[in-house]
PAMARFI-189435 format. One line per 10 residues: for each residue y, z, x of C-alpha. Coordinates in nm, 3 decimals, m for minus. Each point is the difference from the previous one (the first is absolute). Last residue first. Layout:
N
Y,Z,X  ...
END
This chain:
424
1.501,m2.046,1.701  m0.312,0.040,0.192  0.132,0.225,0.375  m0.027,m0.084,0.330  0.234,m0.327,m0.089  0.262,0.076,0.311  0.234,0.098,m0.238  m0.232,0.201,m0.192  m0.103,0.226,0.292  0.381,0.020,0.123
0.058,0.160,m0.339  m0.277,0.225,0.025  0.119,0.084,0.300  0.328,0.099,m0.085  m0.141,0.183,m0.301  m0.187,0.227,0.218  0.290,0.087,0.218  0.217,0.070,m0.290  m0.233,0.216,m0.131  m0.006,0.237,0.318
0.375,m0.016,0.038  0.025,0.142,m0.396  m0.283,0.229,0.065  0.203,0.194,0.299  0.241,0.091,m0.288  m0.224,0.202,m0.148  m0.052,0.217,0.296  m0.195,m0.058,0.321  m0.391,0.048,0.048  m0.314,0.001,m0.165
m0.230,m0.317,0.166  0.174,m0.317,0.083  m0.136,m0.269,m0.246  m0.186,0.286,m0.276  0.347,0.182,0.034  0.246,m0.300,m0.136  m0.171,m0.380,0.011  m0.302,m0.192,0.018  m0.047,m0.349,m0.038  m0.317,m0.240,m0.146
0.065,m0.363,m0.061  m0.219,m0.157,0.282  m0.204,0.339,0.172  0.106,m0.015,0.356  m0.245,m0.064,0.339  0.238,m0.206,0.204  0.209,0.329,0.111  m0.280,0.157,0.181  0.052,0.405,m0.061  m0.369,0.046,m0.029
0.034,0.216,m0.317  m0.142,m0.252,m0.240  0.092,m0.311,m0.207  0.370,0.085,0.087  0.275,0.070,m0.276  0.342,m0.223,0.056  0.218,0.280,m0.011  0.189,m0.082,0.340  m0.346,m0.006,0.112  m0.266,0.216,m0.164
m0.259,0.260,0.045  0.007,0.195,m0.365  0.055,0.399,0.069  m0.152,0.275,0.092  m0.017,m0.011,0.306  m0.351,0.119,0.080  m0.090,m0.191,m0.299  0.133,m0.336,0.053  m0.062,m0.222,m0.293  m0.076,m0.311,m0.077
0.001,m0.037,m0.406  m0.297,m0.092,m0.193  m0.038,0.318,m0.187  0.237,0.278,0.062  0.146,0.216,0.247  0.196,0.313,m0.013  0.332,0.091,0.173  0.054,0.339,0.116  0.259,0.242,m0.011  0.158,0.244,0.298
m0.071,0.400,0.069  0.149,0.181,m0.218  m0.298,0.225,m0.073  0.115,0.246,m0.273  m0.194,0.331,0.003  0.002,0.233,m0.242  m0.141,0.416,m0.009  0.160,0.063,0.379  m0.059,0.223,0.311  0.127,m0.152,0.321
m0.237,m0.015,0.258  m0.037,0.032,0.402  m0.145,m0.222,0.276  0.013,m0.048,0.385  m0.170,m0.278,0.110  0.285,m0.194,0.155  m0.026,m0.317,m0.237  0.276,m0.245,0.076  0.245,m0.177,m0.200  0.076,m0.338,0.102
0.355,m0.127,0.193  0.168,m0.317,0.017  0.256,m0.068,0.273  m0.172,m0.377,0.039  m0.301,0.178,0.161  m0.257,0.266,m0.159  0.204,0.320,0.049  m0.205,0.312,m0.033  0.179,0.269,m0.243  m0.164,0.320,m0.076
m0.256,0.110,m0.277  m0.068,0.335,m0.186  m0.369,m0.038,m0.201  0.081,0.059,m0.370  m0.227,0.213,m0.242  0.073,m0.073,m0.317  0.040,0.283,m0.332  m0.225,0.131,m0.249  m0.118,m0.310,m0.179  m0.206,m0.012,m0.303
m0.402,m0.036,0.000  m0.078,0.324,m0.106  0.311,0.219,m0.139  m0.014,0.338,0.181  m0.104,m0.090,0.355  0.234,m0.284,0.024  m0.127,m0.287,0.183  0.166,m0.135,0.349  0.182,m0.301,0.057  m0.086,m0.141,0.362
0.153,m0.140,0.331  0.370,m0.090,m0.168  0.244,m0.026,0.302  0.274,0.199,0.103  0.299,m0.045,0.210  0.253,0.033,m0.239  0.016,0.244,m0.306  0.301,m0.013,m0.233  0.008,0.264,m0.248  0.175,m0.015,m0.321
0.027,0.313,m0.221  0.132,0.064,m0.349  0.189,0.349,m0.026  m0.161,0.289,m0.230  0.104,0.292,0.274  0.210,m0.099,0.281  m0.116,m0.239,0.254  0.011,0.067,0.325  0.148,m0.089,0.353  0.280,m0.201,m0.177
0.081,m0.322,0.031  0.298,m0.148,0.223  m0.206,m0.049,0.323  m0.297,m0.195,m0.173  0.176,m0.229,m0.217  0.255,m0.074,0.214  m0.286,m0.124,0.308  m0.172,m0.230,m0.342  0.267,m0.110,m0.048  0.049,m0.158,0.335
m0.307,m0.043,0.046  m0.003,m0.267,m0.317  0.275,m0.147,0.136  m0.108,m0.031,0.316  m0.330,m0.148,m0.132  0.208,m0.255,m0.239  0.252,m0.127,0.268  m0.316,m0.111,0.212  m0.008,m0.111,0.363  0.179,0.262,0.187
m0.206,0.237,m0.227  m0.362,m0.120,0.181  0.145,0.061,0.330  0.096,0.381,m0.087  m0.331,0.047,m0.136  m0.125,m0.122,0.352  0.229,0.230,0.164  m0.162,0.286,m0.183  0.178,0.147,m0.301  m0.052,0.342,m0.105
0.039,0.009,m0.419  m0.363,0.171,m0.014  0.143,0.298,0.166  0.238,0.049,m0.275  m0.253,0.048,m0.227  0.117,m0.175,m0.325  0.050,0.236,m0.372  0.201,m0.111,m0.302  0.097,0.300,m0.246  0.101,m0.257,m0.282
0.254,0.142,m0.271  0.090,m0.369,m0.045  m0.175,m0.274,0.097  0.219,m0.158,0.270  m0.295,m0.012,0.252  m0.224,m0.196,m0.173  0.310,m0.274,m0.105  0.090,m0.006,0.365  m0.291,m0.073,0.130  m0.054,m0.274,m0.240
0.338,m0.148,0.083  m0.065,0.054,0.409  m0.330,m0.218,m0.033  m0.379,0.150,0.035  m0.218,m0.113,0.283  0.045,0.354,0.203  m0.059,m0.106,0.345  0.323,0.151,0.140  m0.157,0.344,m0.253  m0.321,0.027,0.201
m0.337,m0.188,m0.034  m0.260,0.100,m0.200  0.187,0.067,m0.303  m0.007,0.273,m0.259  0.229,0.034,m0.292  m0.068,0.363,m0.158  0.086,0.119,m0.351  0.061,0.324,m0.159  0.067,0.108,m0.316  m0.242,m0.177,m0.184
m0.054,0.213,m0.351  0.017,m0.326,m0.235  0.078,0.068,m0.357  0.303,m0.226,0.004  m0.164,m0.256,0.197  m0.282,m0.039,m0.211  0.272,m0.072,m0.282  0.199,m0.226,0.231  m0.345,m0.165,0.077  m0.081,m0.058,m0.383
0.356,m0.108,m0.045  m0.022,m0.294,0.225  0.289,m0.003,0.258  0.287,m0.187,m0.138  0.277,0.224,0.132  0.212,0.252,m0.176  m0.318,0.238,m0.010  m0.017,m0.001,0.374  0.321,0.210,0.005  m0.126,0.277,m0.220
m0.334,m0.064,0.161  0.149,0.170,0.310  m0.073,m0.213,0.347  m0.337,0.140,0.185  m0.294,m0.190,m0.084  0.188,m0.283,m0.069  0.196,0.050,0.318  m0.335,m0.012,0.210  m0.154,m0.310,m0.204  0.311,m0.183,0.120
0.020,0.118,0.367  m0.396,m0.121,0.014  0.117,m0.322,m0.149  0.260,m0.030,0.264  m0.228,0.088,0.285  m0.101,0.332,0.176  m0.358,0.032,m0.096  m0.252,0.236,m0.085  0.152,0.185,m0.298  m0.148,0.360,m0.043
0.060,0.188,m0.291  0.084,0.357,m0.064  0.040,0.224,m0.323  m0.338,m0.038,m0.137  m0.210,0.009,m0.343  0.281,m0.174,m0.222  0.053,m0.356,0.133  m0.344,m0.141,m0.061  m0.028,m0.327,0.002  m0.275,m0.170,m0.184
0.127,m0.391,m0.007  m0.063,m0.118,m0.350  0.381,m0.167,0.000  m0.029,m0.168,0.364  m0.171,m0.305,m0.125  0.239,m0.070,m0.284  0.322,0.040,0.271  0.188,0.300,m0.154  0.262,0.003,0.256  m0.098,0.377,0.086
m0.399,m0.131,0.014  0.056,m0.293,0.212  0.208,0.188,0.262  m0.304,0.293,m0.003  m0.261,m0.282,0.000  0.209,m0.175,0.320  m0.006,0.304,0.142  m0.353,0.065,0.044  m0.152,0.274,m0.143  m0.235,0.263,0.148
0.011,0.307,m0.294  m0.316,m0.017,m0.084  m0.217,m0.127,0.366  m0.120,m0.329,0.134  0.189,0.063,0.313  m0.199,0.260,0.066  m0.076,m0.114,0.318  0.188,m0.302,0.190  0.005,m0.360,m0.046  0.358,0.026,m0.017
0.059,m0.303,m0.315  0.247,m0.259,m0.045  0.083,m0.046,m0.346  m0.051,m0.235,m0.267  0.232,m0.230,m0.232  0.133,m0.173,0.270  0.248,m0.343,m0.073  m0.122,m0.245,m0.256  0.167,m0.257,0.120  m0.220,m0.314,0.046
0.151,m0.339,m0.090  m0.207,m0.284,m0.119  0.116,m0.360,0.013  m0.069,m0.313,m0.184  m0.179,0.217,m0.311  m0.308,0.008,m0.207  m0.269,m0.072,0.233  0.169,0.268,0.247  0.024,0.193,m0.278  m0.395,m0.024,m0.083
m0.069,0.081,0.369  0.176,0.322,0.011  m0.185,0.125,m0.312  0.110,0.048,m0.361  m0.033,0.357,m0.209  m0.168,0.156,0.220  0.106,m0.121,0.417  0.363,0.022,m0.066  0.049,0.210,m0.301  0.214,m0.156,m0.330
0.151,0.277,m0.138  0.376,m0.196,0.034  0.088,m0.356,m0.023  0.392,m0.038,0.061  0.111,m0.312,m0.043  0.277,m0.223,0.233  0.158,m0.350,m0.047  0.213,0.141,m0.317  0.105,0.241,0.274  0.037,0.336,m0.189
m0.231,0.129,0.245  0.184,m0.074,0.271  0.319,0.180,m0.186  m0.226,0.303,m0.003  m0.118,m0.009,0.376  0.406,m0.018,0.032  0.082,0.338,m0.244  m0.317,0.161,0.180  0.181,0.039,0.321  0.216,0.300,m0.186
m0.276,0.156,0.099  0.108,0.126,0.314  0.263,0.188,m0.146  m0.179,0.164,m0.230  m0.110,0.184,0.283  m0.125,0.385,m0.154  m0.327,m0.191,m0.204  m0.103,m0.064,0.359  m0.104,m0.381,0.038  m0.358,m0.100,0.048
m0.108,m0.020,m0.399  0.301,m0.209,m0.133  0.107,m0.155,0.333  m0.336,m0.009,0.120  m0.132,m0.269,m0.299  0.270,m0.192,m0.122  m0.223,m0.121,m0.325  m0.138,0.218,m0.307  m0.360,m0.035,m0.137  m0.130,0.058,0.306
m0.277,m0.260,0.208  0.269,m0.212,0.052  0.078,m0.358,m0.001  0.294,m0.201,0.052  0.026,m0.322,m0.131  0.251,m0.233,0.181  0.092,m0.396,m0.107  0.124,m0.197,0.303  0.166,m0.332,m0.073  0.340,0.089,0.096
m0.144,0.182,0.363  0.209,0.222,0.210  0.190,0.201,m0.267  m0.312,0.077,m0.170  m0.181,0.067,0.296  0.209,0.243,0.153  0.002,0.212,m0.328  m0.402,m0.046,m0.043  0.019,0.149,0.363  0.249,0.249,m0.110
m0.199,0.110,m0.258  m0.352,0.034,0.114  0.118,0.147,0.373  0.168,0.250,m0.256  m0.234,0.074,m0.193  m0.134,m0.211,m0.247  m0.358,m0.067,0.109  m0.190,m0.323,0.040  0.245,m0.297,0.027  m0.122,m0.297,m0.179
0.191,m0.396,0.119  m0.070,m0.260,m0.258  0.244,m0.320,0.169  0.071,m0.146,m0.348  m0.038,m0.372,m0.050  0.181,m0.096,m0.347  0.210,0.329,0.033  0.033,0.305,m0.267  m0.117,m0.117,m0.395  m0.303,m0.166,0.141
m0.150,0.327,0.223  m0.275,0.057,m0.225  m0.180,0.386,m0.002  m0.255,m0.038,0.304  0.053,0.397,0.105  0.041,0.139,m0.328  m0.322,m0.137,m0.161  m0.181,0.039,0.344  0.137,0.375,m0.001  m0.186,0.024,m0.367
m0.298,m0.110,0.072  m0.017,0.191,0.332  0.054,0.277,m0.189  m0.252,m0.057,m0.283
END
């Protein structure tokens, strides 16, 4: 019945828009979705663009990535919505890559086929216990507060503990942590979901930790998240001064980023202007550096929940280039906790009958062009089949970064049906 009906939607008769269409599908409405449809659109008169996704709604990370406190930053959605609008664009949504029609079948059905469906899994640790209650990632904690439909059933418990553990030191981990944290009288003027606000509201987390392995130059969040986290108000923040010692490596790496001495830089103000404790009731943010995740442990009282993680400390070694890896030193110690968010990057998944690279993560291609396999030899591509956004260059940059990424892709799709690569 579902493939039924996407065939139905997907072949639906093209008369009334050009003589000779160019059928171009995009599959996922993100942003690498949108502004590739966008870039095609303008780049192509004859090109017709269905975008597919497997949700009901369209735009993808911007309605389910984005913090509900950055309105802001949605405010992107206005031009994915004026794409949309394009009599030469359709939205098709619930329609599942791989279910309801296969890769192959759009590839019969259309001149070119765009992949940008992003990463919808996570990374994991490999290490033990990480299979146990209370052990979420954060992209199931982000999905759940924007009220993504897979995120709704997620079992979180926010009323047995007053600590959780982020691993991570990224924007996403600053996010979750001033969620968490940030009064719901203030969240409730957002658009956060109202089953998370009312979670939220009953929640007994008082106390969260943002642990990185490396130290706070290496911290891979940007100076406006930082900020945000550490303007919450009534916020006892707490960072060991000794962690903020710079080496002249660390000094090296700052010369050559604006962000990381930035970032120090607030961090540094953060540290010597708080105070030594917190007073009685007040929230509590605790950045940890130097630490890596070597187990979580159980909790004695509530089989098969976690207790807490046991980190191993780690130094810097430098690698080359100025770039520096954490370190284990083999000295350990544990932070007590009933939740654990691992913040720890997202994943792209595979499907049928497209090449992908596993250990990457991502879909081997050139310039977007998507490779028959993961050999890296330019003369092996798939005719019609491009990749764009995070499943093209793995999880990285901000939304923005998808607009250069699309208009990469398009280029060469252009250049592919100029030089007759491509039936027209």
């Amino acid at each position: 019945m579902a493939k039924l009906l996407a065939r139905t939607l997907l072949t639906r008769d093209y008369a009334s828009l050009s003589t000779n269409p160019f059928r171009v599908c995009v599959i996922g409405s993100g942003p690498a979705g949108f502004y590739t449809a966008e870039k095609m659109l303008k780049a192509h008169a004859r090109a017709q663009v269905d975008i597919v996704d497997r949700l009901p709604t369209p735009f993808g990370l911007v309605r389910s990535g984005v913090a509900p406190d950055h309105p802001e930053t949605k405010v992107v959605i206005n031009q994915f919505s004026r794409v949309a609008k394009n009599e030469r664009c359709a939205f098709f949504g619930n329609v599942t890559l791989g279910s309801s029609i296969s890769l192959s079948e759009l590839r019969e059905l259309y001149h070119v086929v765009v992949l940008a469906y992003g990463a919808e899994s996570d990374r994991v640790l490999g290490i033990p216990g990480e299979d146990l209650i209370g052990v979420h990632s954060a992209r199931q904690f982000v999905w759940w507060y924007n009220g993504h439909p897979d995120g709704r059933s997620l079992n979180l418990d926010l009323n047995s503990t007053d600590t959780a553990v982020i691993l991570g030191q990224g924007n996403v981990a600053l996010d979750v942590a001033r969620i968490l944290l940030r009064s719901t009288t203030e969240l409730a003027k957002t658009d956060i979901a109202s089953h998370a606000l009312a979670a939220l509201e009953e929640s007994s987390i008082r106390k969260v930790y943002l642990v990185g392995r490396r130290g706070p130059v290496q911290a891979a969040c940007t100076a406006k998240e930082l900020r945000e986290v550490l303007g919450i108000k009534d916020l006892f923040v707490h960072i060991k001064e000794a962690d903020l010692h710079k080496t002249l490596a660390d000094e090296e790496e700052m010369k050559n980023s604006r962000i990381q001495r930035r970032v120090y830089e607030l961090l540094s103000k953060a540290a010597t202007s708080a105070s030594s404790h917190p007073i009685s009731g007040q929230r509590e943010l605790h950045f940890v550096f130097f630490r890596k995740p070597d187990r979580f442990f159980e909790s004695d009282e509530k089989r098969g929940h976690v207790a807490g993680v046991h980190f191993e400390k780690t130094i810097l070694k430098g690698v080359g280039s100025g770039r520096q890896i954490a370190a284990g030193t083999g000295q350990y110690e544990g932070i007590d906790c009933g939740m654990v968010l691992k913040s720890i990057g997202y994943k792209s998944v595979a499907v049928d009958g497209l090449p992908f690279d596993h250990q990457k993560g991502v879909v081997p291609n050139v310039g977007g062009r998507v490779l028959s396999d993961t050999s890296g030899d330019p003369t092996l591509l798939e005719n019609g089949l491009y990749v764009s956004g995070w499943l093209k260059r793995g999880p990285t940059g901000i939304i923005a970064t998808n607009l250069y990424c699309a208009e990469e892709t398009v280029a060469s799709i252009s250049e592919d049906l100029e030089q007759g690569a491509l039936a027209s």
